[in-house]
KEDRENLO-624610 format. One record per residue (C-alpha): x, y, z negated; residue number from 1; residue in one letter. Coordinates in steps of 0.25 Angstrom, whole numbers, plus 5000, padded with zeros to 4 digits. Layout:
BEGIN
((X, Y, Z), NUM, A)
...
***
This chain:
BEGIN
((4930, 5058, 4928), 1, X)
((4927, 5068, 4916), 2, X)
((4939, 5068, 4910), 3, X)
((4950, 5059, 4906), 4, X)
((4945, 5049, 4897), 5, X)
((4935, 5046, 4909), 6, X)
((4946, 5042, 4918), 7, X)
((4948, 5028, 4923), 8, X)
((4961, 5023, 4931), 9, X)
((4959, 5015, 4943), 10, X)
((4962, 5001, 4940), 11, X)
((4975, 4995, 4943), 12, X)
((4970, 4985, 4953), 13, X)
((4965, 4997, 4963), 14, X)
((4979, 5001, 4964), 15, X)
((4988, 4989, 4967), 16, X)
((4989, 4979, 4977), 17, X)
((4985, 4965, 4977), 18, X)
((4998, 4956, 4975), 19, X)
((4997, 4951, 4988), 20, X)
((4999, 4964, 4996), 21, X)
((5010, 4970, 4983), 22, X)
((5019, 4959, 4983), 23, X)
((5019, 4960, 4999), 24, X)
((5020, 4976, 4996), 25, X)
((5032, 4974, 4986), 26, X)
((5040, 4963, 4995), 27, X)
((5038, 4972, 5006), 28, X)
((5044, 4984, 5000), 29, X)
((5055, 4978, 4994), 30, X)
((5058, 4970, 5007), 31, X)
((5060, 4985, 5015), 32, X)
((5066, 4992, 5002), 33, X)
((5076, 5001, 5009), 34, X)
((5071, 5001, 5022), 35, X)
((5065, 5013, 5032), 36, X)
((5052, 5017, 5029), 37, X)
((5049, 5013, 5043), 38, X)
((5055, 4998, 5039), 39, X)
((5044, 4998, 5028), 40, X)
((5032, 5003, 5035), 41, X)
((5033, 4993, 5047), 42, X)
((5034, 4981, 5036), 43, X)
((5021, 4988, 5028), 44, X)
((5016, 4987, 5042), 45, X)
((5021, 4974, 5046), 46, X)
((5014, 4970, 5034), 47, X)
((5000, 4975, 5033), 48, X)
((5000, 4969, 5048), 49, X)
((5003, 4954, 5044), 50, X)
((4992, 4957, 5030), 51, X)
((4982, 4961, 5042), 52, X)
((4983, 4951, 5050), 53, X)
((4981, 4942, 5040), 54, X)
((4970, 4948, 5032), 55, X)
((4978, 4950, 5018), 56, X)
((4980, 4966, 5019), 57, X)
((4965, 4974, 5019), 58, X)
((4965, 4989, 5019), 59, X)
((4963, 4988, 5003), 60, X)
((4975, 4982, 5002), 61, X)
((4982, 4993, 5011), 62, X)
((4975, 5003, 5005), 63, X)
((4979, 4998, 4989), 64, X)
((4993, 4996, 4993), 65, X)
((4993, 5012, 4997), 66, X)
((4985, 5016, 4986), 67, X)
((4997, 5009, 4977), 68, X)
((5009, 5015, 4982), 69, X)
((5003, 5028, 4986), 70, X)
((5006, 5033, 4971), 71, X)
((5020, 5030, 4975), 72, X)
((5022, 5038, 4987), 73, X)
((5025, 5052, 4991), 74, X)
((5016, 5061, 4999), 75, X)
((5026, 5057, 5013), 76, X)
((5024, 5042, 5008), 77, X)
((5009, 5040, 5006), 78, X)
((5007, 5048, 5020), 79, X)
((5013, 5038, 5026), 80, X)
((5007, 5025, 5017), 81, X)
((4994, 5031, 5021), 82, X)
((4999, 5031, 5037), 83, X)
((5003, 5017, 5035), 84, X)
((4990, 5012, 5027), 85, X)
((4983, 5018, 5041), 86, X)
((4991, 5011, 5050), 87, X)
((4990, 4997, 5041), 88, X)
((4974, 4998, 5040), 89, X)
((4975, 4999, 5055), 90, X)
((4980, 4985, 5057), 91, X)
***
């Protein structure tokens, strides 16, 4: 890029989630609103575990739902997103 007028945002549909794996994201969160951090990472687990199994969670879907919230999240947070993202793709 030489200046501005060159520039070129990334398209939207690089940054989201497919519907599937967003709607399963926002039932999730709100199902463990309030609850321990601990609470929500064993679900996100427990979760990417049963998506494995049955072939509907690829790393690119693993690694587009961190690329999504990751704007979201304080330095602490994506630390340990990015631990939790290691341990998923491990599954």
């Amino acid at each position: 890029m030489k200046d501005f007028n060159d520039f070129k945002p990334k398209s939207k549909e690089n940054l989201s989630l497919n519907g599937d794996a967003m709607s399963k994201f926002t039932e999730l969160a709100s199902k463990f609103e309030g609850k321990s951090s601990d609470e929500l990472i064993s679900a996100i687990i427990a979760e990417a575990e049963k998506g494995r199994r049955n072939g509907t969670l690829s790393d690119k879907d693993i690694d587009d739902f961190a690329r999504t919230i990751s704007p979201m999240l304080t330095d602490i947070q994506k630390k340990a997103l990015n631990g939790i993202v290691k341990k998923i793709k491990k599954i």
